[in-house]
PASEBA-1860 file (N, C-alpha, C; in nm, 3 decimals):
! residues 137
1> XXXXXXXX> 7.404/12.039/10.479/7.364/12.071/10.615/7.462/12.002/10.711 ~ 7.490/12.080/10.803/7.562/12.057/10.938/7.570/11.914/11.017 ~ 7.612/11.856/11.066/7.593/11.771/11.153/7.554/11.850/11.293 ~ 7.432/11.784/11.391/7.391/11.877/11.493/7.513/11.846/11.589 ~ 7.528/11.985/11.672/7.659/12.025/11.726/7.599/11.947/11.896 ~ 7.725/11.912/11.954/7.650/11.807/12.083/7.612/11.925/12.153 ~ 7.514/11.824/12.300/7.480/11.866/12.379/7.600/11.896/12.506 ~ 7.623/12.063/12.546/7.722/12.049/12.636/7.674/12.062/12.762
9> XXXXXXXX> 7.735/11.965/12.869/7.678/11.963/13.014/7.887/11.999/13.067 ~ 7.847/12.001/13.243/7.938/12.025/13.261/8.018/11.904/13.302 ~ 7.985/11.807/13.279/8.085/11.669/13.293/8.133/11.620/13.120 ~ 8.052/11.670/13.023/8.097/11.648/12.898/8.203/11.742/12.836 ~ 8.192/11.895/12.860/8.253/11.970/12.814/8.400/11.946/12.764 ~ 8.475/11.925/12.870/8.583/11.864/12.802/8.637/11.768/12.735 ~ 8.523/11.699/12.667/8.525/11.589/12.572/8.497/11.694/12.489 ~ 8.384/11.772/12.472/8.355/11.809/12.338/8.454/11.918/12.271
17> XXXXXXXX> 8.499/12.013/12.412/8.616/12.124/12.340/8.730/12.066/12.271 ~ 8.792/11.948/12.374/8.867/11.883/12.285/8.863/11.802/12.124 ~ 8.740/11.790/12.128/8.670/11.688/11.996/8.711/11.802/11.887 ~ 8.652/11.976/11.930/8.625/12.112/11.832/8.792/12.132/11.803 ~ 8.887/12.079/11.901/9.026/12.084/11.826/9.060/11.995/11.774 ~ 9.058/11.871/11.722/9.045/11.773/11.646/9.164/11.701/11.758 ~ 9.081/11.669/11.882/9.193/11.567/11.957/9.059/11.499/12.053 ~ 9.095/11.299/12.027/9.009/11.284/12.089/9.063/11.236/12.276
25> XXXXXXXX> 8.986/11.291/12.350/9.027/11.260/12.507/8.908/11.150/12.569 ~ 8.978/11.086/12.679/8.867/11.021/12.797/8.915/11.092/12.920 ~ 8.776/11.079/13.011/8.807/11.125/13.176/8.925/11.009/13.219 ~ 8.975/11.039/13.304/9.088/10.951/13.352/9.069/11.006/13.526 ~ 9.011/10.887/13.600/9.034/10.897/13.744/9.126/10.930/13.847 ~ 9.140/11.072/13.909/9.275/11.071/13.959/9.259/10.938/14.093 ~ 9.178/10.927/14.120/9.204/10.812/14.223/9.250/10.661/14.219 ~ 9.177/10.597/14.098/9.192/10.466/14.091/9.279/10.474/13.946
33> XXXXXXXX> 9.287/10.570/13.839/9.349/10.566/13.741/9.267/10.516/13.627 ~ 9.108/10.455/13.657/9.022/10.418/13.562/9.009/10.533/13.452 ~ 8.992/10.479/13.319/8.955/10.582/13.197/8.811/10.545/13.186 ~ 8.759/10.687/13.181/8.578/10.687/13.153/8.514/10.726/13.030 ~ 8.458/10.667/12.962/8.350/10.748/12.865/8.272/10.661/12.845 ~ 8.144/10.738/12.874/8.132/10.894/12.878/8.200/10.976/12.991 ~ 8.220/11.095/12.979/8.249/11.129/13.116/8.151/11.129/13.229 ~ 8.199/11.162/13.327/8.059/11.128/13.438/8.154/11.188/13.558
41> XXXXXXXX> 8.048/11.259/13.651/8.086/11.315/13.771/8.157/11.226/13.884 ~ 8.097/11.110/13.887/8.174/11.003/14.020/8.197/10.875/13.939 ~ 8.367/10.854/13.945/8.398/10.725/13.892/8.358/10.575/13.927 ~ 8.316/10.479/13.852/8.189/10.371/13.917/8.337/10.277/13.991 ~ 8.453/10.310/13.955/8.498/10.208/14.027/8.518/10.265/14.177 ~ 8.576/10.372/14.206/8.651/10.387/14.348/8.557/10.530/14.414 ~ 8.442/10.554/14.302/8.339/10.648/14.367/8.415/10.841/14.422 ~ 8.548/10.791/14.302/8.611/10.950/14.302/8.570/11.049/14.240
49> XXXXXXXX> 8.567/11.169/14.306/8.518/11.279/14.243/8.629/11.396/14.168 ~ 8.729/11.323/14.190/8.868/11.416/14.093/8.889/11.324/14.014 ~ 8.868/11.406/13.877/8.910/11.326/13.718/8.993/11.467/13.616 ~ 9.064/11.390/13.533/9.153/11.500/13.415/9.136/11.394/13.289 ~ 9.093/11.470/13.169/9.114/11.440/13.069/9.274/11.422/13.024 ~ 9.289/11.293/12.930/9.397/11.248/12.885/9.339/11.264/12.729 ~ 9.490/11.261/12.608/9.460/11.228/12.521/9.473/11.066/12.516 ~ 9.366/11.033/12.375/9.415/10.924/12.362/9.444/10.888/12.177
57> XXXXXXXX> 9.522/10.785/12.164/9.603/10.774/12.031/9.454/10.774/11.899 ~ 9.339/10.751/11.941/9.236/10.739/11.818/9.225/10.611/11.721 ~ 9.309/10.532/11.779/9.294/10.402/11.736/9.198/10.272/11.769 ~ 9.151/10.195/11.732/9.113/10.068/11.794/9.081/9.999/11.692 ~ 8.992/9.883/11.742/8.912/9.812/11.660/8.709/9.794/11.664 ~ 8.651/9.784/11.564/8.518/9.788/11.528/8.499/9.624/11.643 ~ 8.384/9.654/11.728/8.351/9.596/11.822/8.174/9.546/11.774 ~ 8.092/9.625/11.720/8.016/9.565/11.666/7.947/9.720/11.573
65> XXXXXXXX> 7.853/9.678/11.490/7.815/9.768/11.432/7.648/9.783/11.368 ~ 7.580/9.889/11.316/7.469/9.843/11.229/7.434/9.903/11.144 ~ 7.378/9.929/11.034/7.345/10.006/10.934/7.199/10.069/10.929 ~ 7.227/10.192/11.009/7.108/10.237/10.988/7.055/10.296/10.861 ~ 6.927/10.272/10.834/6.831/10.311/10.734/6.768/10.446/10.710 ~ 6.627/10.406/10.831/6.625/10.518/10.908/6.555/10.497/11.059 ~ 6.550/10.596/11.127/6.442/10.703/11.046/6.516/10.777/10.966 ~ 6.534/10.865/10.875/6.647/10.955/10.819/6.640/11.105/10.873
73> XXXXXXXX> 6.774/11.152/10.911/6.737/11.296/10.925/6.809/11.361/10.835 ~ 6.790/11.507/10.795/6.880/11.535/10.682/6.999/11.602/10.705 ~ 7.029/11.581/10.851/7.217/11.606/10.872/7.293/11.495/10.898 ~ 7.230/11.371/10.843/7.328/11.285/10.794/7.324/11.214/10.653 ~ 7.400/11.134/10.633/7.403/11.092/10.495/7.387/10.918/10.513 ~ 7.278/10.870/10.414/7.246/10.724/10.463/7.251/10.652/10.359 ~ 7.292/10.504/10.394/7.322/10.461/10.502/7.385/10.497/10.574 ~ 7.363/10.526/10.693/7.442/10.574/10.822/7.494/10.441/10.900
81> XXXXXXXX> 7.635/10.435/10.903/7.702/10.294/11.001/7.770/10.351/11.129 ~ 7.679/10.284/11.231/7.686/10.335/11.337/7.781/10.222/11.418 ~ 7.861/10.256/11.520/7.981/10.176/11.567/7.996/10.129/11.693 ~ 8.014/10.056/11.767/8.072/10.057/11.914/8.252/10.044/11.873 ~ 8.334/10.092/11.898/8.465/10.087/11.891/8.560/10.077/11.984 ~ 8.608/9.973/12.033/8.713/9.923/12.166/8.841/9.986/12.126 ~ 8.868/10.106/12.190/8.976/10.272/12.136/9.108/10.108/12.219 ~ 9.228/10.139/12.148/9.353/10.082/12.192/9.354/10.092/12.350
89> XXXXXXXX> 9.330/10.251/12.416/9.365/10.225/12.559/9.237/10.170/12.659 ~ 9.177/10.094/12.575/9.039/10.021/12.677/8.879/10.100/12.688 ~ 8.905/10.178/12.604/8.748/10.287/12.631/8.700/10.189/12.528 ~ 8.545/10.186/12.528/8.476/10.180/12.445/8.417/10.347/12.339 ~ 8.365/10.338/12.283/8.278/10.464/12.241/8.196/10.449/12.067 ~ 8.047/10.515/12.117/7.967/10.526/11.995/8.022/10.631/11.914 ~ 8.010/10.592/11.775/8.021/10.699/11.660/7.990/10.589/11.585 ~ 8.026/10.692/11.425/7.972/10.658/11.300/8.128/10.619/11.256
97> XXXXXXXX> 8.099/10.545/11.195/8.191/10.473/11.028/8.214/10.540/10.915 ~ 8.249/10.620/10.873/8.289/10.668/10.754/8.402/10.619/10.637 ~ 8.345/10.622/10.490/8.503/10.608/10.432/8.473/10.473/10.395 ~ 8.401/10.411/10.374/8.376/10.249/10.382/8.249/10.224/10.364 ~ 8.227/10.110/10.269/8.075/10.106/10.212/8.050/9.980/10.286 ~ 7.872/9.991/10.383/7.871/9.936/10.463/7.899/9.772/10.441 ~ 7.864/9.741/10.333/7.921/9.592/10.274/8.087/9.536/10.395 ~ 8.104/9.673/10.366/8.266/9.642/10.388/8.336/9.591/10.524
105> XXXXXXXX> 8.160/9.671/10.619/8.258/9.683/10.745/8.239/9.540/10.804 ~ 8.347/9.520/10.855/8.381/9.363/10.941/8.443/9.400/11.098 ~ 8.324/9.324/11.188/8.376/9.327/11.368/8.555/9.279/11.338 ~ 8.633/9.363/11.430/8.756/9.355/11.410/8.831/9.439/11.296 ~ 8.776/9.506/11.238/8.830/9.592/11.145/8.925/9.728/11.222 ~ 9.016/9.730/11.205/9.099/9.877/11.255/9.078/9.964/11.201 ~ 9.033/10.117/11.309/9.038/10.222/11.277/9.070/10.306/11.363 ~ 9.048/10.463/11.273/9.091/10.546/11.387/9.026/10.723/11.347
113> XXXXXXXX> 9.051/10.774/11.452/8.978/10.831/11.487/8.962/10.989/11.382 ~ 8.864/11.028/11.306/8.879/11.169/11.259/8.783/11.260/11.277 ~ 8.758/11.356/11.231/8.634/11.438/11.361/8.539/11.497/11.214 ~ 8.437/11.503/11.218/8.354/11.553/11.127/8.298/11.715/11.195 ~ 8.260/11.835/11.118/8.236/11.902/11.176/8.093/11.921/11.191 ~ 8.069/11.993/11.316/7.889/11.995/11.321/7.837/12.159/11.330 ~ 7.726/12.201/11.330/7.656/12.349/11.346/7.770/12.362/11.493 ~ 7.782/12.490/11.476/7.816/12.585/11.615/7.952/12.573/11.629
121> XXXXXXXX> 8.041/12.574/11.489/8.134/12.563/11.509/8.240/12.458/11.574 ~ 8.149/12.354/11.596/8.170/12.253/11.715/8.215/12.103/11.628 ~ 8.286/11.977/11.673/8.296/11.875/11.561/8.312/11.743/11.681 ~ 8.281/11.639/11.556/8.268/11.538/11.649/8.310/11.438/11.628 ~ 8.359/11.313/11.692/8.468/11.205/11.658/8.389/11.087/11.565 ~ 8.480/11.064/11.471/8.366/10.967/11.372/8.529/10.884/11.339 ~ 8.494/10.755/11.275/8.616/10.697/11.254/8.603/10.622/11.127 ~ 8.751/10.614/11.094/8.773/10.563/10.932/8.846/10.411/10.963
129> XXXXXXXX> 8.828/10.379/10.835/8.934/10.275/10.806/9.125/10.300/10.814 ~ 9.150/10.227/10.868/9.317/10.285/10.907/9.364/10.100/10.887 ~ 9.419/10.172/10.758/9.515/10.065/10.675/9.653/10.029/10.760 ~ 9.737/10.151/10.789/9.837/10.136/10.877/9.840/10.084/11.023 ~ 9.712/10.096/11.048/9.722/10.018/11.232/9.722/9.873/11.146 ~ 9.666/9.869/11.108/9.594/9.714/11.065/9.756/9.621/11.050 ~ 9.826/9.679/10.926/9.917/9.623/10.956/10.037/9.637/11.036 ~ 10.017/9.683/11.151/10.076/9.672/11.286/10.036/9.499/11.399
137> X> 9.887/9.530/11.330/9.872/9.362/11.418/9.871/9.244/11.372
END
């Protein structure tokens, strides 16, 4: 079974079309230059209402994490390790851990970004272990 396909609004959309081509983006403020995610209609720093999606490289590091149990649903596979991840260019963002048995995962661990697919044709950013950033730092 599928992973459920997101919810699209019109401040998310271009997170998620981009996610369905396997590229992950943040809002980027044309006013103050702040990067946002989630996306959101008025930027909290300079209260601008013109923003453009940027790509960004899909890298960072594991910021904290937890292993969910359940409740269980049956479009995922559990243990489910769920993530906060500090992306290289300063975003934060939730997803899942894949690729790694939860034993394994350690705050500060490098990864990066790969997209799992969900119902509706649609896919969504989940992240692995990335051996090669790691030894970059």
């Amino acid at each position: 079974m599928a992973r459920p396909a997101p919810i699209l609004t019109e401040d998310n959309r271009s997170f998620w079309d981009a996610a369905a081509r396997g590229r992950l983006v943040a809002q980027r403020c044309r006013g103050c230059g702040r990067l946002n995610h989630p996306p959101r209609p008025v930027c909290p720093d300079c209260h601008g209402l013109e923003h453009e999606s940027v790509e960004l490289a899909g890298t960072g590091t594991v910021y904290s994490y937890a292993v969910l149990h359940h409740p269980r649903s049956p479009q995922f596979t559990y243990p489910l390790v769920a993530v906060l991840v500090d992306l290289d260019e300063g975003v934060r963002v939730v997803s899942n851990l894949v690729g790694v048995e939860p034993a394994d995962v350690r705050i500060g661990m490098t990864v990066r970004a790969v997209f799992a697919p969900t119902a509706d044709d649609m896919a969504v950013p989940v992240f692995e272990p990335h051996e090669a950033h790691e030894a970059e730092r």
